[in-house]
N, C-alpha and C positions, 0 to 999 in steps of 0.2 A: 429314532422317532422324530427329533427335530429336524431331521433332514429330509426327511419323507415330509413331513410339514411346511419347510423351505418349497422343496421342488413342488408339489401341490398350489402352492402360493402362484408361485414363479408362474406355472402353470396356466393358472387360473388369471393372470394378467392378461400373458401373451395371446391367452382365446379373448380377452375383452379389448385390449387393443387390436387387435385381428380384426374383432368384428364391428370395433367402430370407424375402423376405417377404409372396411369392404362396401364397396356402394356397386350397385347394380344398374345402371343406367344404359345397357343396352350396349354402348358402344363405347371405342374408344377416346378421350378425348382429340380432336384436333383444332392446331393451333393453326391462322395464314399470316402470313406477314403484309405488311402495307401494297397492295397493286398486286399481292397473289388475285388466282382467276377461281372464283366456283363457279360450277354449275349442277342447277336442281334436276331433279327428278318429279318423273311425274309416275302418277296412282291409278289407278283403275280409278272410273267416273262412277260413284255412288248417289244415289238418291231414295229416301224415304218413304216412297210414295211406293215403288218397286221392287226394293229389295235386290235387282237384277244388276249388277257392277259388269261396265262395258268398258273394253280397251283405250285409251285417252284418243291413239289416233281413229278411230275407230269413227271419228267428226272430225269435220274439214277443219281443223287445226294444223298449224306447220309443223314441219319436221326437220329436227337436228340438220345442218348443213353437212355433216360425217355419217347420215343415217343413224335411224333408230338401232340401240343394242340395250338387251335387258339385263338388269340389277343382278348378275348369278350371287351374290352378297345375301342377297334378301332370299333368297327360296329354298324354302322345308314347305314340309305336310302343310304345315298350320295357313301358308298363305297361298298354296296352292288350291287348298281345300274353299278359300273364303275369298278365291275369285282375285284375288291382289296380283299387279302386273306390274311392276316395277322398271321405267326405262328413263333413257338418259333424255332429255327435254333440248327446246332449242335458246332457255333462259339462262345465261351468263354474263355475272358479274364480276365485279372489281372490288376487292379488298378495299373501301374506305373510299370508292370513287362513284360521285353521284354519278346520273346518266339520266336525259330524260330523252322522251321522245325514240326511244332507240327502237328500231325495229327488228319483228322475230324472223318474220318469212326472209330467209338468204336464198340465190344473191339477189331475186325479183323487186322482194319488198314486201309484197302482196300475195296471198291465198289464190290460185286463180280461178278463174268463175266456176258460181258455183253452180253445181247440176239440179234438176230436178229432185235426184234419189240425197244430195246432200239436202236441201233446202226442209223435206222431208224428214228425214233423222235429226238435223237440228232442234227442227222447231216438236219433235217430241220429246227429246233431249229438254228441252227448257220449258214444255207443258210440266213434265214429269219431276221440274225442280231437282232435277242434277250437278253435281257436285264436282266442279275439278279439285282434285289435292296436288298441290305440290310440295315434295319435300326437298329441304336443304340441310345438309350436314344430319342428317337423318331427323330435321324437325320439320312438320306438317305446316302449311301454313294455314291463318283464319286471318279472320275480316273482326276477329276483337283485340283491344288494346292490352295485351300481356303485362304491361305495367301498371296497370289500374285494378288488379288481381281480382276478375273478374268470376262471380258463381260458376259460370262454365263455360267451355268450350268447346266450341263446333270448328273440327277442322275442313279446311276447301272451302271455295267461294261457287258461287252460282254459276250456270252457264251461259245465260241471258235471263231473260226475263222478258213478260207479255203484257202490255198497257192497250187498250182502247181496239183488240182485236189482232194486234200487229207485235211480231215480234222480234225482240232485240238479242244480239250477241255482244257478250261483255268481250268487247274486244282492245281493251284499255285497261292495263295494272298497275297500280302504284304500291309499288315493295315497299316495306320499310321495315330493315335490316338490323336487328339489336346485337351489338356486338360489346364483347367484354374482356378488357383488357388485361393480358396476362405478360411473364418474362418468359416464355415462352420453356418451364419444365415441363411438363410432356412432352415437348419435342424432345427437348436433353434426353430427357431420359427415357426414348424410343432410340435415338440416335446410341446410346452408351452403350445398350441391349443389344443394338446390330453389332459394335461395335467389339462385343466381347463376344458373341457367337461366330461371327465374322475370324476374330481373330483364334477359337478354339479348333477352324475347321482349317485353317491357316497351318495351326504347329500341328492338327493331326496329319495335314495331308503334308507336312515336310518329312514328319518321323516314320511316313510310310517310307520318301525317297529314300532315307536312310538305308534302310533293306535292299536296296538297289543300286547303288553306290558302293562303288570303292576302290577304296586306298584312303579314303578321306576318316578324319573322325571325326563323334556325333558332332563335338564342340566345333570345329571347323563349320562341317555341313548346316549347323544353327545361326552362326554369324552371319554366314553366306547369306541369308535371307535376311530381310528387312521388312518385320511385318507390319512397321507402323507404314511402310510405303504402300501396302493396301489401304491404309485409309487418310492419305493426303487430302484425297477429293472427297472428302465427306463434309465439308463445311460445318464444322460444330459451330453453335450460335455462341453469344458473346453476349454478356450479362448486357449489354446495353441496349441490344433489339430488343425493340417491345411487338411482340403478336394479339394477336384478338379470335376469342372465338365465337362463336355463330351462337347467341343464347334467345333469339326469340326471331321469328319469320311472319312480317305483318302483309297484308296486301288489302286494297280498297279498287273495287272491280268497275268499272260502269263500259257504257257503250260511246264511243265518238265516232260520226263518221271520217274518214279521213278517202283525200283521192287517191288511189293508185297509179304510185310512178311520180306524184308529185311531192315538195321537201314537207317534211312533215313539221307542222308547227308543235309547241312544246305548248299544250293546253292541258290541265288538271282535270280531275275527277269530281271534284269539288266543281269549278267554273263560278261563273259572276251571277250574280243575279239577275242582272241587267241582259245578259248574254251567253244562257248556258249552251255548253254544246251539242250538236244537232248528233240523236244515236244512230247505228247502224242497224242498219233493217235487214232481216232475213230474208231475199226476195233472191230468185233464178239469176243468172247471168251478173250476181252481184260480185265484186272483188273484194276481200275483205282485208283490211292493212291490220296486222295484229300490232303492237306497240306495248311499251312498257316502261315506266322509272322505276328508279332507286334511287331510295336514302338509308343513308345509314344512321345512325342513332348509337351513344356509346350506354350502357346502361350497368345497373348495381347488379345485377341478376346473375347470381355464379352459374358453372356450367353445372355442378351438382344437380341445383336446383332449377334448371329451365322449363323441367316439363312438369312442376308443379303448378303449371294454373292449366295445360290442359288436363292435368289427373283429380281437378276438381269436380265435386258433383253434390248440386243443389241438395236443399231438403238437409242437414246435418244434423237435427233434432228430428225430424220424422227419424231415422234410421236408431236414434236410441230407443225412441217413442215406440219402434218395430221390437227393439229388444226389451225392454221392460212390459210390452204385451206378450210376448214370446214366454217372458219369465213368469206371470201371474197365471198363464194359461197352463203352464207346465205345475206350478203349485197349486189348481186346483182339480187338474187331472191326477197328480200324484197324492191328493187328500182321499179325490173318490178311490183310488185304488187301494190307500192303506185301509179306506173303510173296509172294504171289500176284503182286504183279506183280514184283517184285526177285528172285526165285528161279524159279517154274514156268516164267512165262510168258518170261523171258533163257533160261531152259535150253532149252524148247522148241524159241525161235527159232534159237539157235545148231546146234541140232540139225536142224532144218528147215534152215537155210542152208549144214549140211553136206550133209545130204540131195542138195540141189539143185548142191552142186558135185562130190559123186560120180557121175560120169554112170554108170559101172559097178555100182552100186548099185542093185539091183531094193527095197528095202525098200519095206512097203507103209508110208502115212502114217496116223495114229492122233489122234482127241483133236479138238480144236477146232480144230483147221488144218484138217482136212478139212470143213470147212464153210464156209471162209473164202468161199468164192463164192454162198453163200445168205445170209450173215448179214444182208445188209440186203435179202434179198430181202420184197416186199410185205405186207402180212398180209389176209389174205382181209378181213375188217372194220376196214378203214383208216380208212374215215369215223366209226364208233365208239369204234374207240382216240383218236383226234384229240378228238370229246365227251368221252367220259372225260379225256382228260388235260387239257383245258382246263378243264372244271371244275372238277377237283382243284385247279386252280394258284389259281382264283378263292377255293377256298372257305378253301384254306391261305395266299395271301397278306390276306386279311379276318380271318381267327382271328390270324394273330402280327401285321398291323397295330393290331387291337384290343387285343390281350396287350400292346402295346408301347406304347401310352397308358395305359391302366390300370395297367401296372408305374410310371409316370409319375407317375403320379396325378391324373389328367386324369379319371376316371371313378367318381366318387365314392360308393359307397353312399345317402349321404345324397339323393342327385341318384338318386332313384326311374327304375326304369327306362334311365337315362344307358346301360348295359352292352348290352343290348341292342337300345336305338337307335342306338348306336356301329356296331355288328357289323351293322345292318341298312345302315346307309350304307356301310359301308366295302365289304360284299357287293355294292350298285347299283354303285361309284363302280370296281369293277375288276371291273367285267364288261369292261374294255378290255384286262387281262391275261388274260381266258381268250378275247377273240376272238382278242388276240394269238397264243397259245400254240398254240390247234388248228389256226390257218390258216398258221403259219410249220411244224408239222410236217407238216400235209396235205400242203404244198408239195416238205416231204422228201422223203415217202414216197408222193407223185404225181410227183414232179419236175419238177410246173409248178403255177403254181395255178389251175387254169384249173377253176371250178365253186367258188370258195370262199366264196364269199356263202353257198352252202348249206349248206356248213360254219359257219360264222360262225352261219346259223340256227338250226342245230340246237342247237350251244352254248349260243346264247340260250335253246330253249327245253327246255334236257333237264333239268337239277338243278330251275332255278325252276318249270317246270310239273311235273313228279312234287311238287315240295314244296308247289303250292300243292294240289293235287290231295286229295295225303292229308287238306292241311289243312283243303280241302271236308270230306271226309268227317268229320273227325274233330270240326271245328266245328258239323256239325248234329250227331253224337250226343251233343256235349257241351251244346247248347243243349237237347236233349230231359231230359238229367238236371234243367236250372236255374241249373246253376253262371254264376258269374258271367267263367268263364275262354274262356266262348263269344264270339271276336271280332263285335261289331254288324257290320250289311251295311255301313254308309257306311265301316268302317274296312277292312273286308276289299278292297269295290273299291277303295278309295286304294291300297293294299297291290300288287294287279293295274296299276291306273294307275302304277304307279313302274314297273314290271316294263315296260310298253310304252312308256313315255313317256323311262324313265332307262338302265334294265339293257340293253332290246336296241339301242339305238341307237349304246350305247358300246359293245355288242359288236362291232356290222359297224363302228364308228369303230377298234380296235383289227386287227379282221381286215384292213380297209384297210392298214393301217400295215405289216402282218408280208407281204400281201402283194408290197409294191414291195422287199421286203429280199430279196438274193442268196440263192438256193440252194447250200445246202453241199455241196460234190462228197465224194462217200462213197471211202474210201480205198481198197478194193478193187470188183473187178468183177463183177457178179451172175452165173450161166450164166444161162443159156435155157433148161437144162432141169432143172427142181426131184432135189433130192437125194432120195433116200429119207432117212427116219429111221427107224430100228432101235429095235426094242423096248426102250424104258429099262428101266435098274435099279431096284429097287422104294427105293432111297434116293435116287436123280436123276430120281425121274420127279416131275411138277410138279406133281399135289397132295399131294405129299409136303414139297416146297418149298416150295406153298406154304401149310402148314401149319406148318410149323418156321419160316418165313419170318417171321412174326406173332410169335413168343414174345419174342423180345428186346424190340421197340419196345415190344409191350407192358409187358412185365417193368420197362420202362425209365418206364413215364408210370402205371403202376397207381397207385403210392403217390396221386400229386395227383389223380390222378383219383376216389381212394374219398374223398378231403377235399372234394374241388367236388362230386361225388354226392349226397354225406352234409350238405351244406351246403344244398343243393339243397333236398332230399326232408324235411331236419329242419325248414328254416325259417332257420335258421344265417344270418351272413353270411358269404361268402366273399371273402376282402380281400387274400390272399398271391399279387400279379399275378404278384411280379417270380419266387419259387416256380416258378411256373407257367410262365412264359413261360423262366427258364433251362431247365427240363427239357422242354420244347416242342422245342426246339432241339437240347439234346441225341436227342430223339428222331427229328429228321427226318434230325440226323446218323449215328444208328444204322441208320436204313432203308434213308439210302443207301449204307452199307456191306454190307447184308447183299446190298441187291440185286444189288449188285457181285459179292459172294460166288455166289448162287444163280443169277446170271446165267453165271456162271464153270463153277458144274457142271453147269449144262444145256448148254452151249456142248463140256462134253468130253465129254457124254455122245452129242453128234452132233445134235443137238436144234438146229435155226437156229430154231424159232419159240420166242425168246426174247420176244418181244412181246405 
């Protein structure tokens, strides 16, 4: 017994050191050393105003002197789906070495003239308040100060901007690079990991030669080799280098005009007051010189924690202020429903049960007892309600399974895309809950399952085909625009091939399963011959219901929901799961009380197509 108590112990450590020192940050750390070279990447071009995300070069911007080549690092579903273009940029810096003045366009200097149809896409490009991102070491950059831990952050800076009719291109960036001094373990210990895999594939593939040799023994054939001579040239670091990594990306954008072809003076963004500098103007036939500094900055900010001020988001008292209304709405939906059942529905019955043992008693019967023998009678579109409910269950058990890793932190901003290829699998992988769910009710409310394969089909094909349908449509008018958020054909049919290959199969694998399971015998007995139902009251009649029926849950998910909108549509991150997925909960808990409710007054209103 005390040894089962030991190892439980032991146990129960090793998961808490495990998991305080598992950190999910997207990527791996990397370290450079003094006059190492990065260079950023650029984003697909967002803006607010559109929602439309267009390719970076896609405007007369320069391009890499090696040509453009895209991020293959960064691409799944999730950022395919949300228009993200990831490629290598023509911005490269130096490890720890200012630079001002430097110029992007190679080897000319300068953009060359610009055309009609460029001058055109620019300046709606900068009506439209578009956004370039640039990332480095996979962090975004913004136009706020990361050290002054600011309420939030907008990543990318503008594209120009429009004064007195006429407009400007930010063609002038000043970087400013927060770096954070380390002895450079992560590299050690990426280099040791090559180092022992390296050297595993080393004595495998001698001890194959062994089998192929001979006269020799193993011990001869082992010494013969010299495995540490495969890694002579590995240069392991030396406790004395010190490296730096990449812990915050600032930039400050404006416009200068600069000549083309001639040296470029070294003038800030800031400028004199006396003498600020003259901007560049979006006009035909213009040349535009793109330029750029860097400074570096060494800073307290670990890499752990770098992307804590962009995972900030305003408001942190509204968001309680969401749950503690979330909470009071759910305690006094859950008061009317104990009424409902600890008072109406015991008086009723008592009252019914005298009913029935005064035989000399003519009283007529009133209220939801007179329908007791319809209530579970059929719904004319059974086979539809059974779609509908089973989808529901798919699309809501995939949203709070995905809520439920992301409050985790299993889904990390930094990990592009991650959120939405999360939600995209978790949607394939229980399509087994919605064949489940419509072929165990079909069964209810057929009382055999006898045709439920085609039930099962339909489920399979009713939410995913309208969604991929719209998404037909809405992918060629998007690709007619040029945006970059138009899925390519090879992704779209993958998209389809999951849907046949993964989604329906688990469907009818699920509808299988709900059909060998008992049918639930219903508590009372249907007639044979349907009730009339009496004109409802204009407050019990069911688009009245179900009108008032929506206000709560709403009332109850609004607040999170204008912060993920607004996070959405701004550009914003949004990073408050566990926010989210409390008042999730709270909300499906309000629904089903109301339905309880609303179910209650259609029920006394004589009404059995509660369904």
């Amino acid at each position: 017994m005390k040894q089962r108590i030991v190892l439980l112990a032991a146990l129960a450590l090793a998961t808490v050191a495990s998991a305080a020192g598992y950190y999910l940050p997207g990527t791996y750390p990397q370290e450079f050393f003094i006059g190492q070279q990065l260079q950023a990447e650029v984003n697909s071009l967002t803006s607010a105003e559109t929602e439309l995300p267009f390719n970076y070069y896609s405007l007369p911007f320069c391009s890499p002197i090696e040509g453009t080549k895209k991020s293959f690092n960064t691409i799944n579903p999730g950022t395919i789906l949300m228009g993200s273009r990831i490629q290598n940029s023509p911005y490269n810096y130096t490890m720890l070495v200012e630079e001002r003045g430097k110029l992007v366009c190679q080897p000319d200097g300068y953009y060359p003239s610009l055309t009609t149809e460029d001058v055109t896409n620019l300046n709606e490009k900068i009506d439209q308040k578009y956004r370039v991102r640039l990332i480095l070491d996979n962090l975004p950059v913004t136009t706020y100060d990361l050290e002054e831990n600011p309420e939030s952050v907008r990543p990318g800076y503008e594209v120009g901007y429009e004064k007195d009719g006429k407009r400007y291109v930010n063609n002038h960036l000043m970087f400013k690079i927060l770096v954070h001094q380390t002895n450079g373990q992560y590299t050690k210990a990426r280099e040791n990991m090559a180092e022992i895999e390296a050297a595993a594939i080393v004595e495998g593939g001698a001890r194959r030669m062994l089998k192929q040799l001979k006269g020799k023994s193993s011990d001869e054939t082992l010494d013969d080799i010299d495995a540490d001579d495969e890694f002579s040239d590995l240069g392991v670091l030396d406790d004395s280098n010190s490296m730096y990594m990449v812990v915050g990306f600032e930039v400050m954008a404006c416009s200068i005009k600069r000549k083309a072809g001639a040296r470029v003076e070294p003038l800030s963004c800031v400028g004199n007051d006396d003498r600020p500098p003259e901007p560049q103007e979006v006009t035909k036939d213009s040349r535009i010189v793109y330029t750029f500094d860097v400074y570096w900055e060494e800073s307290d900010i670990s890499w752990a924690s770098r992307w804590d001020a962009y995972l900030n988001m305003p408001g942190g008292r509204v968001h309680w202020f969401s749950i503690l209304n979330s909470l009071m709405v759910v305690l006094v939906m859950s008061s009317i429903v104990a009424m409902i059942m600890m008072r109406t529905i015991r008086r009723d019955l008592q009252r019914y049960e005298g009913l029935l043992g005064d035989a000399g008693n003519d009283m007529e019967e009133s209220g939801w007892k007179m329908v007791s023998g319809d209530v579970f009678r059929p719904p004319k579109n059974a086979v539809l309600l059974c779609v509908q409910i089973g989808s529901g269950v798919q699309i809501i058990t995939s949203a709070f399974a995905t809520l439920f890793f992301a409050a985790l932190g299993f889904l990390s901003p930094a990990s592009r895309g991650a959120l939405l290829t999360a939600l995209l699998v978790m949607y394939l992988l229980l399509a087994v809950a919605a064949g489940f769910s419509s072929v165990w009710l079909w069964g209810i409310i057929h009382r055999s399952y006898e045709g439920w394969y085609a039930v099962a089909w339909r489920v399979a094909c009713y939410f995913p085909g309208i969604s991929l349908l719209l998404l037909s449509v809405l992918n060629v008018l998007i690709h007619h625009t040029g945006s970059s958020g138009a899925i390519p054909l090879g992704a779209f049919f993958s998209l389809v091939s999951l849907w046949f290959l993964i989604s329906i199969p688990l469907c009818f694998s699920g509808g299988m399963i709900a059909a060998k399971q008992p049918i639930i015998t219903y508590p009372t007995r249907t007639n044979q011959i349907p009730r009339h139902v009496p004109p409802p009251h204009w407050a019990s009649h069911p688009y009245v219901l179900f009108a008032a029926a929506g206000l709560l849950p709403f009332g109850t998910i609004f607040v999170e929901l204008y912060f993920a909108m607004t996070s959405i549509w701004q550009g914003y991150f949004y990073y408050i799961f566990g926010f989210c997925f409390v008042v999730g909960a709270l909300t499906v808990i309000i629904t089903i009380e109301v339905a309880i409710v609303t179910t209650y007054v259609q029920l006394c209103a004589e009404d059995y197509q509660w369904w």
